[in-house]
KEGUSE-769974 format. One record per residue (C-alpha): residue number from 0; x, y, z. Coordinates in Angstrom, 1 decimal. Example, Ala and Ser with C-alpha at 12.3 -4.5 7.8 and 13.67 -1.06 7.14 Angstrom:
   i   east  north     up
   0   12.3   -4.5    7.8
   1   13.7   -1.1    7.1
//
This chain:
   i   east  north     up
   0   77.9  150.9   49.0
   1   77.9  147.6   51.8
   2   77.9  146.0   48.5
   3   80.9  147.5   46.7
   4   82.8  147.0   50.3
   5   82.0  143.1   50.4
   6   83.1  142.7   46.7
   7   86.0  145.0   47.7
   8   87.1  142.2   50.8
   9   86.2  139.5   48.4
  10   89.0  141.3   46.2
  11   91.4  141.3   48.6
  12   91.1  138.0   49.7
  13   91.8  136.6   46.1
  14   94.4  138.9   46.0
  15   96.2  137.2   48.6
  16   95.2  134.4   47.4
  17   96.9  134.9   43.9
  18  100.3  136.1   45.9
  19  100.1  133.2   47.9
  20  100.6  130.7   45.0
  21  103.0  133.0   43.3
  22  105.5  132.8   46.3
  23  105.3  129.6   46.0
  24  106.1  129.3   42.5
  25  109.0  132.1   43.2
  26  110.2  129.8   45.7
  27  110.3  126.2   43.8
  28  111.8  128.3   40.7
  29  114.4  130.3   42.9
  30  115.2  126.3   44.3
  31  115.5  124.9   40.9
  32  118.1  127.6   40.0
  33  120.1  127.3   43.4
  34  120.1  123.4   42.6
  35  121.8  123.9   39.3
  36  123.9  126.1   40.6
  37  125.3  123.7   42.8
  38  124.2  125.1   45.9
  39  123.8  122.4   48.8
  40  120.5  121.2   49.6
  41  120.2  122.5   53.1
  42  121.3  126.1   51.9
  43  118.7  126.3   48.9
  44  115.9  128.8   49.3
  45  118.0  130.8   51.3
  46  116.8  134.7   50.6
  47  113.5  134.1   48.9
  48  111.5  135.4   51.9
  49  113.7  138.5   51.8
  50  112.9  139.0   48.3
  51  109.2  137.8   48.6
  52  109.3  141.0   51.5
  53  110.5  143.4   49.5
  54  108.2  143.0   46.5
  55  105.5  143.3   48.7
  56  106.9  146.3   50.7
  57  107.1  144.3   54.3
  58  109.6  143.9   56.7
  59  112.2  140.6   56.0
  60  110.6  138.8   59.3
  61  107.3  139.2   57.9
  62  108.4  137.8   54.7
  63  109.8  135.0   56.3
  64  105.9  134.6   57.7
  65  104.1  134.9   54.2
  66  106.4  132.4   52.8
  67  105.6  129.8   55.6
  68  101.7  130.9   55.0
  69  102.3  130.2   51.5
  70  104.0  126.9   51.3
  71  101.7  125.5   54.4
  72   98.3  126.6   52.4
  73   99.6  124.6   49.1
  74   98.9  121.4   51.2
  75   95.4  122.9   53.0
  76   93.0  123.1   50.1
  77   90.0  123.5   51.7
  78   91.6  126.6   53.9
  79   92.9  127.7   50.8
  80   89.7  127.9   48.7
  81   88.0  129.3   51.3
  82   91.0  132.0   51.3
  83   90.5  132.4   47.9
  84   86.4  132.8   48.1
  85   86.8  135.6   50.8
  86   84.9  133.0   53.0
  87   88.4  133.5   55.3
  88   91.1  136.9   54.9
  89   94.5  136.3   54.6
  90   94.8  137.2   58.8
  91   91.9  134.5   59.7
  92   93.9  131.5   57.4
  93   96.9  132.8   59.4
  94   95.3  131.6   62.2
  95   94.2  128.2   60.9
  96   97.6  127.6   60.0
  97   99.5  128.6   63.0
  98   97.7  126.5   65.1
  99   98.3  123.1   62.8
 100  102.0  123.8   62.1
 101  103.2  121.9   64.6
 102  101.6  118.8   63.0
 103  102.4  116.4   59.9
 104  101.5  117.4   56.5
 105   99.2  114.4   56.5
 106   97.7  115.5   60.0
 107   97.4  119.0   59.0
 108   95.3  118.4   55.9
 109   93.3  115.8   57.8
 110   92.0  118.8   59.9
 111   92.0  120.7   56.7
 112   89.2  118.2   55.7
 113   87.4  118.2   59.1
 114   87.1  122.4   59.0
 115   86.3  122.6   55.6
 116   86.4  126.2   55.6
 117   85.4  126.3   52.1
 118   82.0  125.3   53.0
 119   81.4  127.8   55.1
 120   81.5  126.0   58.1
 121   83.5  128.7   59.5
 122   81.3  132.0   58.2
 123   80.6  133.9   61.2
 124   83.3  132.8   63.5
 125   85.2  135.9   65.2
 126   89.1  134.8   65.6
 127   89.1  133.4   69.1
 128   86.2  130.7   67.8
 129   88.3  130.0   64.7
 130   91.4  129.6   66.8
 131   89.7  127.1   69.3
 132   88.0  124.7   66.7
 133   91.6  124.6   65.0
 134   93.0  123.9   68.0
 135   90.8  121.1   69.1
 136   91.3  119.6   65.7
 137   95.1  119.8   66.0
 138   94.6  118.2   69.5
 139   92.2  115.4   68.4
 140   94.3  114.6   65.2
 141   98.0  114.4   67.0
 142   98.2  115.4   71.0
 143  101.7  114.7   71.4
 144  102.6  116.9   68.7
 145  100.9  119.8   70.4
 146  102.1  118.8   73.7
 147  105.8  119.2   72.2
 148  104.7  122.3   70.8
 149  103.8  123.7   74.2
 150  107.2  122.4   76.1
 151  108.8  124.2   73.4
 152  107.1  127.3   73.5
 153  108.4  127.6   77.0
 154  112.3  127.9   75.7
 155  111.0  131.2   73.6
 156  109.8  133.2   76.5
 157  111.2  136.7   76.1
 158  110.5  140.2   76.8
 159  109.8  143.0   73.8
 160  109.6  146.4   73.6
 161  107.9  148.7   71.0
 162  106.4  152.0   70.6
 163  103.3  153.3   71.9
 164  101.6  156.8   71.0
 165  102.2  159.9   73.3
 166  105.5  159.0   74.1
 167  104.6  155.5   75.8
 168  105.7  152.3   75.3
 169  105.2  148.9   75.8
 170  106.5  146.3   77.5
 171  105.5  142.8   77.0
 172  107.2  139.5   78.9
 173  105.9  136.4   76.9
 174  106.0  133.6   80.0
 175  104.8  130.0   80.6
 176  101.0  130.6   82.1
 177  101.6  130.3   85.5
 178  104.8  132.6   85.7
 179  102.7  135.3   84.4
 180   99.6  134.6   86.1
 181  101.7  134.5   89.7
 182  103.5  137.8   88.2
 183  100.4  139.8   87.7
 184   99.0  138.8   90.6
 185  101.5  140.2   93.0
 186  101.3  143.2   91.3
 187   97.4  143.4   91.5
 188   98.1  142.8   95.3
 189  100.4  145.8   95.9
 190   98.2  148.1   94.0
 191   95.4  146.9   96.2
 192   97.1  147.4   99.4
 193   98.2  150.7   98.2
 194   95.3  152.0   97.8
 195   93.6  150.8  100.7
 196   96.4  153.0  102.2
 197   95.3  156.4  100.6
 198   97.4  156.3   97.7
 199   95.9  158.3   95.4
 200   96.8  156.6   92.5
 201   94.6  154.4   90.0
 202   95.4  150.6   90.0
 203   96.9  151.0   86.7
 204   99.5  152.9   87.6
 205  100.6  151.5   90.8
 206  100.6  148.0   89.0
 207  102.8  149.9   86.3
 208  104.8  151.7   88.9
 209  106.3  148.6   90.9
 210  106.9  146.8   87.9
 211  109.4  149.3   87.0
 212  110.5  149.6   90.0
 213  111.4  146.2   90.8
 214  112.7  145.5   87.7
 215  115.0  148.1   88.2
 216  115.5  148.4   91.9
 217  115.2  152.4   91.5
 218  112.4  154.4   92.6
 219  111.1  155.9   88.9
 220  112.8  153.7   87.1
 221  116.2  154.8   86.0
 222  119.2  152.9   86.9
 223  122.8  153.0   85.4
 224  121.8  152.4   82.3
 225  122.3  154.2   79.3
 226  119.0  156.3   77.7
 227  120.3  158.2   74.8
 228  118.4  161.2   72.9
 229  119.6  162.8   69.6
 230  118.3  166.2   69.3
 231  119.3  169.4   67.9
 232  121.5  172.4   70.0
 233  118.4  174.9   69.6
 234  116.0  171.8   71.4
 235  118.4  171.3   74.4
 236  119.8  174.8   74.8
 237  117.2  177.3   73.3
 238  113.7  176.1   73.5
 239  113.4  175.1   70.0
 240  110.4  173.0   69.1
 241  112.2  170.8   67.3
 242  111.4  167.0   68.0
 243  114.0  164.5   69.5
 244  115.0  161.0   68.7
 245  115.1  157.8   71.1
 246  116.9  155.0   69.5
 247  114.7  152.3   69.9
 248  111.9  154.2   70.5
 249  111.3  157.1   67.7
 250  110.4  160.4   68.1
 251  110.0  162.7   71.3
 252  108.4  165.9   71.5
 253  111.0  168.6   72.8
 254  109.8  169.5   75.6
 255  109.6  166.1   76.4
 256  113.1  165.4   75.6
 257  114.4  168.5   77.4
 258  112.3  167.2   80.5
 259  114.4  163.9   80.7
 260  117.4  165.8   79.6
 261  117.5  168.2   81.8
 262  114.8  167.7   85.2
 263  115.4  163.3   85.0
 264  112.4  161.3   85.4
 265  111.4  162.1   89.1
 266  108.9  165.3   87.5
 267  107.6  162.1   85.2
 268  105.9  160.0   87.5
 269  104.1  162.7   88.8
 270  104.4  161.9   92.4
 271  108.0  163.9   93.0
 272  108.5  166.7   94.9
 273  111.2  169.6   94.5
 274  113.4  168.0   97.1
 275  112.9  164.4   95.8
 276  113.9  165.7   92.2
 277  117.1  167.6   93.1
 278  118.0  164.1   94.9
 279  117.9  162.1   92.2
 280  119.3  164.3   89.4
 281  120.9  162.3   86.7
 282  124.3  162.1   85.7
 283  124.3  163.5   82.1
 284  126.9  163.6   79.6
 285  126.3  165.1   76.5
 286  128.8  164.5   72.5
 287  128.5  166.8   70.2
 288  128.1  165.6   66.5
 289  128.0  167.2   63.6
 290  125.6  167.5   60.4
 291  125.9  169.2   56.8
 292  123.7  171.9   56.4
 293  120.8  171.5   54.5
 294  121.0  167.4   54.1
 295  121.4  166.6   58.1
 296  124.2  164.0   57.3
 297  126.5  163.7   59.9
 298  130.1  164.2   59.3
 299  132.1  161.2   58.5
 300  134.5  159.0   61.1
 301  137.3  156.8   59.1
 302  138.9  153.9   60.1
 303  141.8  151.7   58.5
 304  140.6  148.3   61.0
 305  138.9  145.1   59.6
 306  136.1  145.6   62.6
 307  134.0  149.0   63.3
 308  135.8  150.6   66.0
 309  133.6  151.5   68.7
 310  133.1  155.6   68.2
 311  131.9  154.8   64.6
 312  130.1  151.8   65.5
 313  127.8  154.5   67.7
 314  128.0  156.9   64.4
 315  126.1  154.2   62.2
 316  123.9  153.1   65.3
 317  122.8  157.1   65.5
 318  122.5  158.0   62.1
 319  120.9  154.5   60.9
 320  118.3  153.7   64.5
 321  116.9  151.0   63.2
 322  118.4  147.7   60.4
 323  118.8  149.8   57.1
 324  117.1  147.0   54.7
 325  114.5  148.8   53.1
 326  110.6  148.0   55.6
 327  112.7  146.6   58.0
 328  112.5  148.2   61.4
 329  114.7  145.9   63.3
 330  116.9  146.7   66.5
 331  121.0  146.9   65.2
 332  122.7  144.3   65.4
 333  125.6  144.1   63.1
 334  127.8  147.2   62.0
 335  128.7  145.9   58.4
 336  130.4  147.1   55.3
 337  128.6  147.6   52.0
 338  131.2  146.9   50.0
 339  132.7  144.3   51.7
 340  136.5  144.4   53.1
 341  137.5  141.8   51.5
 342  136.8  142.8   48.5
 343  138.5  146.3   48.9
 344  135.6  148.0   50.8
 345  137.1  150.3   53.3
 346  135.8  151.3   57.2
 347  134.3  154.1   56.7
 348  130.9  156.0   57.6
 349  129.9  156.0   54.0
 350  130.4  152.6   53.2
 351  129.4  151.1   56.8
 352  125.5  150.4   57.9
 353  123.9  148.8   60.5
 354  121.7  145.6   59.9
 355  120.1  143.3   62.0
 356  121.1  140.1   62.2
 357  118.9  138.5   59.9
 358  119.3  141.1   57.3
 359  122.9  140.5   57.6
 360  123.2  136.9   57.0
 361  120.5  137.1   53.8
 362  122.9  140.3   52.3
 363  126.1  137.6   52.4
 364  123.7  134.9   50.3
 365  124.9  134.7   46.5
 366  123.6  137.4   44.1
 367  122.7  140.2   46.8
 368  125.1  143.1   46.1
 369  124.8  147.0   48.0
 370  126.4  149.6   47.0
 371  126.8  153.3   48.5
 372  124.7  155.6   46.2
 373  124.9  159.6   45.9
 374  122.5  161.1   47.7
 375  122.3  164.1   49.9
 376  121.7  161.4   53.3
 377  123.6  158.3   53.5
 378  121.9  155.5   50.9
 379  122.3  152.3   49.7
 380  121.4  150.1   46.9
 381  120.2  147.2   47.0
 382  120.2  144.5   44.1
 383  118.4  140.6   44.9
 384  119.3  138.1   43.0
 385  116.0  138.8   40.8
 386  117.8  142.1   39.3
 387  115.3  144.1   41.5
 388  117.1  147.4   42.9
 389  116.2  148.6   46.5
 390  117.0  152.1   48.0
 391  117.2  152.6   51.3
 392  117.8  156.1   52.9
 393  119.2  156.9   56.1
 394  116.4  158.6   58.5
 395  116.5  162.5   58.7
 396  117.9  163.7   62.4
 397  116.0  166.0   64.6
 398  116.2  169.1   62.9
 399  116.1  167.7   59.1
 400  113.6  167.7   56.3
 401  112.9  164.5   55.4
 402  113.2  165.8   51.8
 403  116.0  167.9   52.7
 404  118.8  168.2   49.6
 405  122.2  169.6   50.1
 406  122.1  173.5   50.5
 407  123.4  175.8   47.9
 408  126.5  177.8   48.8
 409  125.9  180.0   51.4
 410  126.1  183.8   49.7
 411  129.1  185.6   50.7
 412  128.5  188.9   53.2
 413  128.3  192.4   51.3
 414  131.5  194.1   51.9
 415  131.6  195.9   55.2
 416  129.1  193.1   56.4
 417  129.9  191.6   60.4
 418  130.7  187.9   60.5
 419  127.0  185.8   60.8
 420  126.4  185.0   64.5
 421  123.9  182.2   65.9
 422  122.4  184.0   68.3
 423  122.0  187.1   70.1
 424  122.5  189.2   73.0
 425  125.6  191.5   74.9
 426  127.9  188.3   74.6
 427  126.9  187.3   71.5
 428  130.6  186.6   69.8
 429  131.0  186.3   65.8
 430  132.1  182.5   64.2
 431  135.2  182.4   62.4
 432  134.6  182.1   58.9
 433  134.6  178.5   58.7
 434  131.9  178.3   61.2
 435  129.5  180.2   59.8
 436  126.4  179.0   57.9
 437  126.9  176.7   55.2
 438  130.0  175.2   56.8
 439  130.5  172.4   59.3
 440  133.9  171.8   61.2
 441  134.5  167.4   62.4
 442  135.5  167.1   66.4
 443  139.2  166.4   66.8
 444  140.2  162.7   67.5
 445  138.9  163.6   71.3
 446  135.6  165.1   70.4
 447  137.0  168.8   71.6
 448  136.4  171.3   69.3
 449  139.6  172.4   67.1
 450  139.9  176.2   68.2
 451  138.1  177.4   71.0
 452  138.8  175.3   74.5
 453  135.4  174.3   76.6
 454  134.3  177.0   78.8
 455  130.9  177.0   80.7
 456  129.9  178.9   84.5
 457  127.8  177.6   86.9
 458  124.2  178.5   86.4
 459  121.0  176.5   85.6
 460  119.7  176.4   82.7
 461  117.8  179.3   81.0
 462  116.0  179.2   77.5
 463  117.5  181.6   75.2
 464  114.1  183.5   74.2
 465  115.8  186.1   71.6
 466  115.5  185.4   68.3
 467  118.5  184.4   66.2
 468  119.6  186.9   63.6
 469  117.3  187.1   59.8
 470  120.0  185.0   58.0
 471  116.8  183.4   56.6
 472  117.2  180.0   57.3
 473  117.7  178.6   60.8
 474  121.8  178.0   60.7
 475  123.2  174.4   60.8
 476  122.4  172.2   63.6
 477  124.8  170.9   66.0
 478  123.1  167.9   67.3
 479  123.5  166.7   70.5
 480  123.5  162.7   71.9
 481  122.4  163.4   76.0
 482  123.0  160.1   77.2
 483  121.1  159.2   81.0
 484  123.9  157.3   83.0
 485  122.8  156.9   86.4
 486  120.9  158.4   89.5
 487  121.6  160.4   92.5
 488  124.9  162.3   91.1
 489  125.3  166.2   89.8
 490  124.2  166.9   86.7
 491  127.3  167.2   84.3
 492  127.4  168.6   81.2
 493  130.3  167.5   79.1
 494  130.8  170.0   75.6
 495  132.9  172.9   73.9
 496  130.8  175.9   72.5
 497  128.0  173.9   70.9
 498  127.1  177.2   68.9
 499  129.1  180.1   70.0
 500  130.9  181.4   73.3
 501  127.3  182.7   74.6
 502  125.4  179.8   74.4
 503  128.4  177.8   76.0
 504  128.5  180.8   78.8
 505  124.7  181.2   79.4
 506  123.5  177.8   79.1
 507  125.4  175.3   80.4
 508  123.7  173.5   83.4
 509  125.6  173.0   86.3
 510  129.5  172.3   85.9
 511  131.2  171.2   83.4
 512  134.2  168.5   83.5
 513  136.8  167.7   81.5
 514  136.2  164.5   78.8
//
């Protein structure tokens, strides 16, 4: 079996090996064709990476990567043998190569020759030891090059955010060595003199603590800054267990989400008291929005302008949560039309999506076309220049089956039958007809609901524990955008009847105020 796994990573290797020299033949033949066409120099080659990405079911950014790989390996061919041998894996001549870009094809296949990987000088080397003798090779061959490469590096410092399990994330600044060294520093000095005061807390956190802190100048961390959760009416109002979604983040567990929603982050840090949390309650505001039953796709926002006016900008930015090209999980950037305008394409939900920028400009290049396809969620088809077709599928909301199809027609009550209600209880009210399961009614122009006016009682909120009625199948959701605004001011809860008059009575948190 070791065996059978070492022929395995041999296999791979020469895999990548094989794609490697196929990009580039995709790219010189995708050039050739761009040239006849008459397509300036300069612009030729544009959306090969993008197409290179999709074939090989990767983002466009990581594309762009392979690509580079690709074309740089062509001129390395001892790294490239050795790539091909399974001497080095496709991640370990990534290496090699990242650390000789910044030098002249000649230079770079000089320290090709000195490595010479293919001999197995390098057999046995973990990638810190591979990354230093490339290095020193680079430095040795051309030091002003790498010296550039280093001033430059400082123009790209940035700060990142991305996922982490358990509803964590993290937060990495890319800085010039001694900026970051300095920064950690001072925060390993507070967290020592912390705890040399009693303060119970491990370093870690303390560290992690004043960072957020200071970069926010708010004790726990949330300024006047929008946080936004999607989640269901059942989630926020009735316990429900379904999960939540943070744009730019992913999924929340509910209780979770209700804890931000509802408490604010002072119960998070785990340091707050009762007094401390009722201090620094959040002001929340919460917009309804609406979803089909069945397919979870929201209900449609039109527009005769040339741009995306704001409200349906936030539509696509909540439906879509991340750049809609198919493996790309990319911050929007652009809210853009699939059919174009200018070609007829109006502003509208179903023919609007949001890209990020990159995805944006490549969709523009000649030969890419989208189109809005039938499906029960929002799709779109896209065609490269190649003929390939794409699909890409909007992400199911809180509350949705990923493989969720539209509903058949909800069957109509038995004669004598009361109107279906959402939930129970002495105030439970019946829907009008068009409200009941199966059905969806759109917010007015001002997001008010068209029939019943807002009306909510002071109270806190109380989980609705009884069970809804055996309709046999949970009835539509109602989901609910609760977006964080600021700290220190009353709670506010901003809605009509989210589900009926005794959800809207019995569950509203504090106050409610007008939109």
């Amino acid at each position: 079996m070791i065996d059978q796994l070492r022929a395995l990573e041999d296999l791979k290797s020469l895999a990548g090996a094989r794609q490697a020299g196929i990009t580039v033949a995709f790219d010189l033949s995708q050039r050739r064709e761009q040239a006849a066409a008459g397509v300036p120099a300069e612009e030729q080659g544009a959306g090969v990476a993008a197409q290179v990405a999709l074939a090989r079911r990767e983002s466009p950014a990581r594309g762009s990567r392979l690509l580079g790989l690709a074309k740089t390996l062509a001129g390395m061919p001892h790294t490239f043998a050795a790539f091909r041998s399974g001497l080095l894996n496709e991640w370990r001549a990534t290496l090699i190569v990242k650390e000789t870009i910044c030098l002249t094809p000649g230079d770079r296949a000089g320290v090709d020759e000195e490595l010479a990987a293919d001999t197995g000088a390098l057999d046995g080397a973990g990638d810190k030891a591979i990354v230093a003798t490339a290095r020193a090779a680079a430095s040795r061959r051309d030091p002003a090059s790498v010296a550039k490469r280093a001033t430059r590096a400082v123009t790209e410092r940035t700060v990142s955010l991305r996922p982490a399990p358990d509803t964590m994330t993290y937060l990495t600044a890319l800085l010039p060595v001694a900026q970051g060294v300095a920064a950690y520093a001072a925060l390993t000095k507070d967290a020592d003199t912390a705890r040399s005061s009693g303060d119970d807390r491990s370093r870690g956190q303390m560290m992690a603590d004043t960072l957020v802190e200071r970069v926010t100048g708010t004790p726990g961390g949330i300024s006047r800054v929008e946080i936004q959760l999607v989640m269901t009416d059942r989630t926020l109002l009735q316990a429900d267990s379904e999960p939540a979604r943070l744009p730019g983040y992913g999924t929340l567990p509910a209780a979770v989400a209700r804890e931000l929603a509802l408490a604010g982050a002072a119960a998070r840090t785990g340091t707050a008291t009762a007094d401390s949390a009722i201090k620094r309650e959040l002001e929340l505001w919460v917009r309804r929005l609406y979803t089909a039953p069945g397919s979870g796709e929201l209900v449609a926002m039109d527009s005769t302008a040339r741009l995306f006016p704001p409200g349906l900008k936030r539509f696509l930015q909540i439906r879509d949560d991340t750049c809609r090209t198919p493996y790309c999980d990319a911050p929007i950037r652009h809210h853009d039309h699939i059919t174009a305008w200018h070609t007829g394409g109006p502003t509208t939900a179903a023919n609007g999506q949001g890209l990020c920028e990159a995805c944006n400009h490549i969709k523009e290049t000649p030969d890419w076309t989208a189109n809005p396809s039938p499906a029960p969620r929002h799709t779109v088809a896209t065609t490269t220049p190649t003929g390939h077709t794409y699909h890409s599928t909007a992400p199911p909301l809180p509350g949705t089956s990923a493989t969720a199809t539209a509903p058949a027609p909800a069957p109509a009550p038995a004669q004598g039958d009361p109107p279906q209600t959402f939930c129970t209880g002495p105030a439970a009210q019946p829907l009008p007809p068009t409200e009941q399961a199966g059905s969806v009614r759109a917010p007015t122009r001002h997001g008010r609901h068209p029939t019943r006016p807002s009306t909510s009682l002071p109270g806190r909120y109380r989980p609705d524990t009884a069970a809804p009625p055996s309709t046999g199948r949970k009835p539509p959701a109602v989901h609910v955008m609760v977006t964080v605004r600021g700290k220190c001011c009353p709670v506010r809860l901003i809605h009509d009847c989210l589900c009926c008059s005794r959800l809207t009575r019995r569950s509203c948190l504090i106050s409610a105020a007008p939109t």
